[in-house]
C-alpha positions as CSV (number, residue, x, y, z in Angstrom):
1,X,65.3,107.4,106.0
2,X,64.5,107.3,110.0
3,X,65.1,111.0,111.0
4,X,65.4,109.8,114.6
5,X,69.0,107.7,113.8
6,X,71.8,110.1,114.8
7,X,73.2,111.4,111.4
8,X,77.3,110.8,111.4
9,X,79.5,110.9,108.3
10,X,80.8,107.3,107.8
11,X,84.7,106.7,107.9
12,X,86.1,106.0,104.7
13,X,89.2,103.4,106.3
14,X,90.8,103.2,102.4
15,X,90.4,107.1,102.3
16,X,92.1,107.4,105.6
17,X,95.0,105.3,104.9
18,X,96.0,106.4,101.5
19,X,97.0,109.2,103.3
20,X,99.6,107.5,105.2
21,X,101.2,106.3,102.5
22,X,104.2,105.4,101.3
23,X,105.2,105.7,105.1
24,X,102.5,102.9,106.0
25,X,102.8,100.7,102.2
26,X,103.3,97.3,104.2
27,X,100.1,97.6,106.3
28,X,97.8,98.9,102.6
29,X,99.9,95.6,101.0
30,X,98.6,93.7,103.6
31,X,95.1,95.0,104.0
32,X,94.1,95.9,100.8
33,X,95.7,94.0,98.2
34,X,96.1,90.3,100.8
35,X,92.6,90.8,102.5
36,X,94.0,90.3,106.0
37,X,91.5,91.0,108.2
38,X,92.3,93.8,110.9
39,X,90.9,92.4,114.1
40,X,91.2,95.4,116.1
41,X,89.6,98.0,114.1
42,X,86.0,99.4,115.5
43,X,83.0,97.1,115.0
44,X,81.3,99.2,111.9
45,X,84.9,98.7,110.4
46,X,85.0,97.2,106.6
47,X,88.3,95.8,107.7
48,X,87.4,93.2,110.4
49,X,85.5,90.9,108.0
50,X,88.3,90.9,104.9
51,X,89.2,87.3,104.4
52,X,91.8,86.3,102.0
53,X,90.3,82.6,101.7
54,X,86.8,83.7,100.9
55,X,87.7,86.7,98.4
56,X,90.9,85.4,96.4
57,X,89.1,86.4,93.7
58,X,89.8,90.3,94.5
59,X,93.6,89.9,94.8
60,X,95.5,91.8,91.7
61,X,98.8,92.0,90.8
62,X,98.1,94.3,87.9
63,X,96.7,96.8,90.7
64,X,99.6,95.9,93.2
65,X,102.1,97.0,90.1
66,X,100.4,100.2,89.6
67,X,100.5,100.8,93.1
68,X,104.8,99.8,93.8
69,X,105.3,102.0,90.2
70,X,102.9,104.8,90.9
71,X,103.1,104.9,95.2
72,X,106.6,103.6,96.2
73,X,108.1,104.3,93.3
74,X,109.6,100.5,92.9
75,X,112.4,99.6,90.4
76,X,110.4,98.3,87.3
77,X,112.9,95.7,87.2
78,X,112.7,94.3,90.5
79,X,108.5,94.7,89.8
80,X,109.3,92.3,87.1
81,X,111.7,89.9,89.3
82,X,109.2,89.1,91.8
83,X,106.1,89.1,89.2
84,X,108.2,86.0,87.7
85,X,109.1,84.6,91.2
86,X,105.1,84.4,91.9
87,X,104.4,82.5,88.8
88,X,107.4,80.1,89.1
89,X,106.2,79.4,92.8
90,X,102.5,79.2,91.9
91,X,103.1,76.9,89.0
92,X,105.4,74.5,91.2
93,X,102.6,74.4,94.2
94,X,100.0,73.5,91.5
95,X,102.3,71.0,90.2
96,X,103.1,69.4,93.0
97,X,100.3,70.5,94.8
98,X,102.8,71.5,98.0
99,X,100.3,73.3,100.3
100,X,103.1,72.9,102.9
101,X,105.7,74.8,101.5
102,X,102.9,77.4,100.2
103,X,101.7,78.2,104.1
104,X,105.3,77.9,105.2
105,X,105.8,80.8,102.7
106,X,103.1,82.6,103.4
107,X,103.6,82.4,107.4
108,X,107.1,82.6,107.7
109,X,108.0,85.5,110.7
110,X,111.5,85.3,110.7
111,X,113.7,85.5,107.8
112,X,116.3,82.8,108.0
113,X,112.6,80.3,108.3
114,X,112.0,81.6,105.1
115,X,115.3,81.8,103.4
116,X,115.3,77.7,104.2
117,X,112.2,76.4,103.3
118,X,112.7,78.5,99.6
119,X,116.2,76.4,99.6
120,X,115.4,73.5,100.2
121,X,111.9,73.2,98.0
122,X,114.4,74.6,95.2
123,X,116.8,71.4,96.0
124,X,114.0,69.4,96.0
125,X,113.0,70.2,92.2
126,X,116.6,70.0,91.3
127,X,116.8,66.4,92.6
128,X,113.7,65.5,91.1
129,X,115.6,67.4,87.1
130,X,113.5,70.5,87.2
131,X,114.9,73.8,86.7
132,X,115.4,75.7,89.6
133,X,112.4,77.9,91.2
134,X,115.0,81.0,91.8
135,X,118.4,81.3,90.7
136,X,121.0,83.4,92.9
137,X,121.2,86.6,91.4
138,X,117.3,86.4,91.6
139,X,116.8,86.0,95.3
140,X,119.3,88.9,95.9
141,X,117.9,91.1,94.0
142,X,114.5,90.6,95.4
143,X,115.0,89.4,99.0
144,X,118.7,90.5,99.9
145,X,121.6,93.9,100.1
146,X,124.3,91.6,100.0
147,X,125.0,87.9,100.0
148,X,123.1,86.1,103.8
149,X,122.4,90.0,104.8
150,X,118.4,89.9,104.6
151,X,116.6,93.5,103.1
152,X,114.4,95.5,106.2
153,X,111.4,94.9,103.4
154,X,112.1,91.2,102.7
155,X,108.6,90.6,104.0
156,X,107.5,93.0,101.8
157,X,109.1,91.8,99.0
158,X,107.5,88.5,100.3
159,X,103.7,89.7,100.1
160,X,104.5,90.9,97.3
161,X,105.4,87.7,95.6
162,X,102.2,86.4,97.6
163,X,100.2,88.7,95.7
164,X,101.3,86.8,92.2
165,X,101.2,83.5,93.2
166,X,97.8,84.1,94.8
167,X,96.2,85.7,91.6
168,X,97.8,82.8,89.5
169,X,96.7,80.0,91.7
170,X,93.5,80.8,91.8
171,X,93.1,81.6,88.0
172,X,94.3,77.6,87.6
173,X,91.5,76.8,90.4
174,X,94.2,75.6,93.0
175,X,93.0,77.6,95.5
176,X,89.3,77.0,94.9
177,X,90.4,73.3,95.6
178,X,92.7,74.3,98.3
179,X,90.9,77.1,100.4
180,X,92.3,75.3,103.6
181,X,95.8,75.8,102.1
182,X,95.5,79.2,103.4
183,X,96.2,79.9,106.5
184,X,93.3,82.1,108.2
185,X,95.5,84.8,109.5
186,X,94.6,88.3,110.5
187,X,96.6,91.4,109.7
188,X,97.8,91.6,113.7
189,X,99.1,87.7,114.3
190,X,101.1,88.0,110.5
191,X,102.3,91.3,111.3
192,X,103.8,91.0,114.9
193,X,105.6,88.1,114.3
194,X,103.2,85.8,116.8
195,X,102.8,83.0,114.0
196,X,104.0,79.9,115.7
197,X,107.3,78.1,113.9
């Protein structure tokens, strides 16, 4: 090696924030298991260059579900809830090949944005005689406390369902087809709400 180049451990950024957790779980979800880029770490940072449209491939729910069992301790049931809210949603986008609704998901910052474009893409497959994407019970157990009062983590809940339909749309090749689909967000503009509606 060149003796002359100042010798410096390297920072280990997935070292570093495993030990912020479970305090800091909605920024790992976000950076580790969405590849949002982080814009404003240091320039020898891994993390600037993540890109959730070219590495789809490296998203995992079965590594997201260790993580919510193992990290956060997550109700297996509600694991489960959302795991099946992913597929339903991933299968519908293929279907119908809604890469609106699928960025309105994804970018939603406010909740009640959200909450409507889920209702009224599961009126829409009623009208058309599908079964609905989410039935009541369903979306409170995974986005609500209590009938219209939204959960502190319901964007949580919603990269988490992210996660799923991610994985499953790009095992089908939808989103090798559909790269453009996702919206080329970094970690800062999806996190502080700047997303325009």
């Amino acid at each position: 090696g060149d003796s002359s180049r100042e010798l410096r451990p390297e920072r280990n950024m997935l070292y570093e924030d495993l030990f912020k957790l479970p305090g800091e779980a909605g920024r790992f979800i976000r950076t580790y298991f969405l590849r949002l880029p982080r814009r404003r770490a240091r320039e020898d940072d891994p993390r600037r260059t993540y890109s959730l449209r070219d590495e789809a491939d490296l998203v995992s729910w079965r590594l997201t579900e260790l993580f919510l069992r193992r990290v956060m301790c997550v109700d297996g049931s509600r694991i489960q809830q959302i795991r099946n809210l992913g597929d339903r949603l991933a299968d519908y986008v293929r279907e119908q090949n809604d890469q609106r609704f699928f960025r309105t998901f994804f970018m939603a910052n406010k909740y009640h944005v959200f909450r409507s474009a889920l209702v009224k893409t599961d009126m829409a497959c009623l009208r058309r005689g599908d079964s609905p994407l989410i039935t009541f019970d369903q979306y409170i157990e995974i986005f609500e406390e209590g009938e219209e009062v939204a959960r502190p983590d319901w964007d949580l809940a919603r990269d988490l369902t992210l996660i799923r339909m991610i994985e499953r749309l790009h095992q089908m090749g939808w989103i090798t087809d559909n790269k453009e689909a996702i919206p080329d967000l970094t970690y800062e503009e999806l996190t502080e709400k700047t997303v325009s509606e």
